[in-house]
N, C-alpha and C positions, 0 to 999 in steps of 0.2 A: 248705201245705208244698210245697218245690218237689220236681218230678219226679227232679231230678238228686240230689236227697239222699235220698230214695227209691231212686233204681235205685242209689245207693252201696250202702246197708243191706243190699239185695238180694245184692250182688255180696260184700259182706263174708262174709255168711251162706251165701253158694254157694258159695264157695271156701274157707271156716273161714281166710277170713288177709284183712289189711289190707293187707299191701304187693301180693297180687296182684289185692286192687280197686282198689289205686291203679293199677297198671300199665293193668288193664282201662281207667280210666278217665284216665289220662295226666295224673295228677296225683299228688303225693306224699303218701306215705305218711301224713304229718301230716293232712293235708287232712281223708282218709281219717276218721281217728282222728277229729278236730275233728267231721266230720259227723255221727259217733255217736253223739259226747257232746251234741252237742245236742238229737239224736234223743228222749235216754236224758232230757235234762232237759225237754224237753218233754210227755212221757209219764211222768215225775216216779219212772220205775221201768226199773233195769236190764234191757239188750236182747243184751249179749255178756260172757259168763263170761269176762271176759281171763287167768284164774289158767289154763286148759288153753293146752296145746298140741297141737294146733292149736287155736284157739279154737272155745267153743261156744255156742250161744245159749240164753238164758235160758230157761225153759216162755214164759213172757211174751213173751219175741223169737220165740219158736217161730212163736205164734199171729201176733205184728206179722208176720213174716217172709213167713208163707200168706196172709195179706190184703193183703200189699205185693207179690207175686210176682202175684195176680193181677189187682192195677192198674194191674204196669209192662208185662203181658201185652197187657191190653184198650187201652193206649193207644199200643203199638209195633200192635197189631194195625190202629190207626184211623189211626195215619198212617200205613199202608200203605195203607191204604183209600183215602186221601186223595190218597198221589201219583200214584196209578193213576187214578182218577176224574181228576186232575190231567191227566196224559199223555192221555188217551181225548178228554178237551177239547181241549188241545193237538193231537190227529192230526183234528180236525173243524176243516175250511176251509170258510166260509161266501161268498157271492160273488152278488152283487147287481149283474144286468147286464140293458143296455137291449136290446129284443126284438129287433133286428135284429142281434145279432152271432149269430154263424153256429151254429146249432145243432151242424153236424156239424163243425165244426174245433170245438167245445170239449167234443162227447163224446171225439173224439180225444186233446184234452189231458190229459183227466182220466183218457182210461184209460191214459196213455202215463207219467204220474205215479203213479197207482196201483200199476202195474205197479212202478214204483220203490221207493214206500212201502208196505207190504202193510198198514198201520194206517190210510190213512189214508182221511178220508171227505170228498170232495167236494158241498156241496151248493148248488144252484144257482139263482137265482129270476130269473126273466123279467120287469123291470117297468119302465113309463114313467120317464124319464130321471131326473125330479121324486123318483120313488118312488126309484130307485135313490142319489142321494144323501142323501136321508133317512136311506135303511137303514143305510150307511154314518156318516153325522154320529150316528145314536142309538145306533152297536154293534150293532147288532142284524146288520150282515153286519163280514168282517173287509175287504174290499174289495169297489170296483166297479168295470164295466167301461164307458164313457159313449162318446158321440160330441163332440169340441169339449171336452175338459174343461177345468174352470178350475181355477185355485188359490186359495186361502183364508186365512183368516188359520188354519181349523180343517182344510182339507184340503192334502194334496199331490198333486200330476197327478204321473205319468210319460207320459211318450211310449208307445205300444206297437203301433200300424201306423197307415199311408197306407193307403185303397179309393180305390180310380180311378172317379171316378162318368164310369156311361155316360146315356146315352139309353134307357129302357125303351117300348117299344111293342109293338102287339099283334102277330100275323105276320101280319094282313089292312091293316098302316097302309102309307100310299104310301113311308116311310122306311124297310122294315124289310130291305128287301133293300141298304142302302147298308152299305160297308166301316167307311166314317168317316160324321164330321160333324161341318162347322163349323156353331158356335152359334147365329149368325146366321139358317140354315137354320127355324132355330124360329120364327121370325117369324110373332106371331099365332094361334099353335098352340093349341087345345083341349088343356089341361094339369091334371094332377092333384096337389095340392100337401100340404106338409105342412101341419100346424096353425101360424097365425103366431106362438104361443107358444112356438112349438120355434125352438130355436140354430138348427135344419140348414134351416130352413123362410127365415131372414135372412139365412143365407150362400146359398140358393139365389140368394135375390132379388139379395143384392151380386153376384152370377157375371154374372147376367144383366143387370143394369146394367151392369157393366164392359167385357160383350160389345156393351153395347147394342140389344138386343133385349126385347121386350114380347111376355107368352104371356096367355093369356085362361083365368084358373086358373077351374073350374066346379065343382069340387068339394074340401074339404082333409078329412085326414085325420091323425089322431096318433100312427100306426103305418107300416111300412114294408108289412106285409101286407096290408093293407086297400087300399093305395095302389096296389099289383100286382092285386089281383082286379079292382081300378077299370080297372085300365091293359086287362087283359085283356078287358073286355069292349068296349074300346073307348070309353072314357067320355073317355080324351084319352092323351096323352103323361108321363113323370115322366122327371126326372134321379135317379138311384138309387144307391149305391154298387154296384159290378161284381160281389162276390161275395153281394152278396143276392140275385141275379136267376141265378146258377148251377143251383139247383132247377130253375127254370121254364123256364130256356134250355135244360134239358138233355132237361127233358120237351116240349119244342115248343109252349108255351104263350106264351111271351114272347121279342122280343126285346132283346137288347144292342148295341147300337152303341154306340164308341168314340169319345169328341169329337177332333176336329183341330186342330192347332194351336193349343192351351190346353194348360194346367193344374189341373185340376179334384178334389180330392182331398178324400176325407171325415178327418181325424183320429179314432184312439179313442187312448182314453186310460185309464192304470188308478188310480184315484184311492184313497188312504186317510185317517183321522185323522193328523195330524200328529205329535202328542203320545201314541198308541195306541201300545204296545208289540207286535209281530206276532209271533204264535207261529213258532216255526221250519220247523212243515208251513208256514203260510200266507205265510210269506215265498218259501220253495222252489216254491209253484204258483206265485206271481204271477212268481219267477224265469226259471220255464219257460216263461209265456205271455209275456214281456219278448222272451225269448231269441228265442221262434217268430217274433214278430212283426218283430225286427232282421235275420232271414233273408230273411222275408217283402221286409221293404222293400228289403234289397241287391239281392233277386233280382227 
């Protein structure tokens, strides 16, 4: 039996009249009527005394009446339930980002959003680039955030900032006191590289072919942090993006210098399913980290 002829009987019976369940339910009057009587032949036994005025219900509809009121109760009660578990889902943004984007400009983001949305929950996972489109491709986050991203027949890239890669070295290397540096200067340099399976690891090496220069890589690594503790003790040189190395620069552990005369720029990018429908918190962060990032690059 369906629900809607159900919640009629109900309404027939709560207001002793037909034309104000129809009203209730913005259908006419007939309708109404029709739905009773089929009620009434279904159960093979009168359910509305139609000889009163205002009608009244049968002992029989009495009884249907209390076990139908508490069906159409317990199931407005579940899709209540449902659209709030609904919404709760909906204010949970999930985000799948590779280890080197910047810890504190995205606590920043999320509390500068939050502050926005008082629902809503940010949650956020630091993992190898590999991992990070995975999570993405399987649903399992609603975006991510990559270095170099690409496009797919399952995913879409956005654009979301330019990093200026500098030169990382330690503050004991013969370079660290210089303003600039052209690439050249590298020449032969003890260097600490990425893994050759990484994107950022073959646009290092096209930079430096195109500069013409050859470095003598001694050690690689699949992380940006590993690469800096490397750097720091002196094990060689890294080209780095600029704001990964702010930490370290700022505590006198590493330095930055600027390359001259190039162009040298890491891409990120915010990648999602194509075909995924984004909830409207998860559109409004990725909106926000869009926005920061088109500041970022003007400025």
């Amino acid at each position: 039996m369906q629900f809607e002829a159900l919640k009629m009987f109900c309404d027939v019976a709560r207001h002793r009249s037909f034309s104000r369940a129809a009203a209730v339910n913005h259908v006419s009057q007939s309708a109404v009527s029709q739905v009773v009587s089929q009620l009434e032949r279904r159960l093979q036994t009168r359910l509305v005394d139609r000889s009163f005025r205002p009608l009244q219900l049968t002992a029989l509809g009495q009884v249907y009446y209390d076990g139908c009121k508490g069906l159409i109760e317990q199931y407005v009660e579940l899709e209540a339930s449902i659209r709030k578990a609904q919404n709760q889902l909906a204010a949970n943004v999930r985000v799948a980002a590779i280890y080197s984007v910047g810890l504190s400009d995205m606590g920043l983001y999320v509390e500068r959003f939050c502050a926005q949305h008082a629902d809503a929950q940010i949650h956020l996972e630091y993992l190898h680039p590999d991992r990070v489109y995975e999570r993405v491709l399987d649903g399992t986050c609603d975006f991510g955030l990559v270095s170099y991203p690409r496009k797919t027949r399952e995913l879409v890239a956005h654009p979301w900032r330019e990093e200026e890669m500098m030169l990382a070295c330690s503050t004991e290397h013969r370079l660290a006191k210089r303003s600039t540096l052209r690439p050249a200067e590298l020449e032969g340099e003890k260097y600490v590289g990425f893994d050759k399976d990484l994107v950022i690891r073959r646009k290092v090496d096209q930079f430096l072919r195109s500069q013409g220069v050859s470095v003598h890589v001694v050690i690689e690594f699949d992380n940006i942090e590993n690469i800096k503790k490397a750097v720091e003790i002196s094990a060689g040189v890294a080209l780095l993006p600029g704001p990964t190395l702010s930490r370290e620069v700022q505590a006198g552990t590493l330095v930055a210098v600027p390359l001259h005369g190039c162009r040298f720029v890491r891409p990120l990018g915010i990648i999602h399913r194509r075909h995924h429908h984004l909830s409207s918190t998860a559109l409004g962060f990725m909106n926000l980290l869009r926005q920061a990032g088109n500041s970022k690059m003007a400025s």
